[in-house]
N, C-alpha and C positions, 0 to 999 in steps of 0.2 A: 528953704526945703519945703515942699509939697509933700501930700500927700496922696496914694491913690485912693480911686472910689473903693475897693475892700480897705484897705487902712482906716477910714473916713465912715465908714460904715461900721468897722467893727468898735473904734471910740466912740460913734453916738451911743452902740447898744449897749455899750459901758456904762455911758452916763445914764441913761434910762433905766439899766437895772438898780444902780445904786443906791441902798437903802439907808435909812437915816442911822440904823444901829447897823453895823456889819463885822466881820468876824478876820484875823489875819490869818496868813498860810499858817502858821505855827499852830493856831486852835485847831482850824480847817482837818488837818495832816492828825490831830488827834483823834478826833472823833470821825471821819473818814469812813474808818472799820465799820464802824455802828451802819450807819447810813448806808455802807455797802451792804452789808448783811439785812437790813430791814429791804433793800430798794430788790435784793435778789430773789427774795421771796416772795415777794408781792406785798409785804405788810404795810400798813399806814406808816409816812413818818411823823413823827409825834413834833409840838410845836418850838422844843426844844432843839430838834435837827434840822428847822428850818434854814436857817443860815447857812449850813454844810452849804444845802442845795442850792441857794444864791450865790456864797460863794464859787462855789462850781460852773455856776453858769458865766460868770465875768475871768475866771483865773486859768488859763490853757494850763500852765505846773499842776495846779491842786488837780484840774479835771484829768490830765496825763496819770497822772498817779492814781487815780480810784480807778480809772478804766483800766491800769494795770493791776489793780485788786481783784475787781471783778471778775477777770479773766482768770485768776488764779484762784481765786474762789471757786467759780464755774468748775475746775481740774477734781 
């Protein structure tokens, strides 16, 4: 099985984000809210929601679901 160059591309920027501590959907899916509410505002996120935002950046689920927050936020 092969891979294509987007397939291939989107596992390197996986491994590259990867951080030595990281957070699972079940945490992610909790604190979510915060993170939406701080990012729609423009506030600082503080260093404890860092992770949210890494995880977000590697998990298409978790990021589907805050961008369906957001939206409804925004309402």
């Amino acid at each position: 099985m092969s891979l294509s160059r987007p397939e291939l591309q989107k596992m390197l920027d996986v491994v590259r984000a990867t951080q030595l501590v990281e957070i699972d959907c079940d945490v992610c899916l909790m604190q979510v809210g915060e993170f939406a509410e701080l990012n729609l505002v423009g506030k600082p996120i503080p260093e404890g929601l860092r992770a949210i935002e890494q995880h977000l950046s590697i998990c298409d689920e978790c990021r589907e679901e805050y961008e369906m927050l957001c939206l409804a936020l925004r309402k």
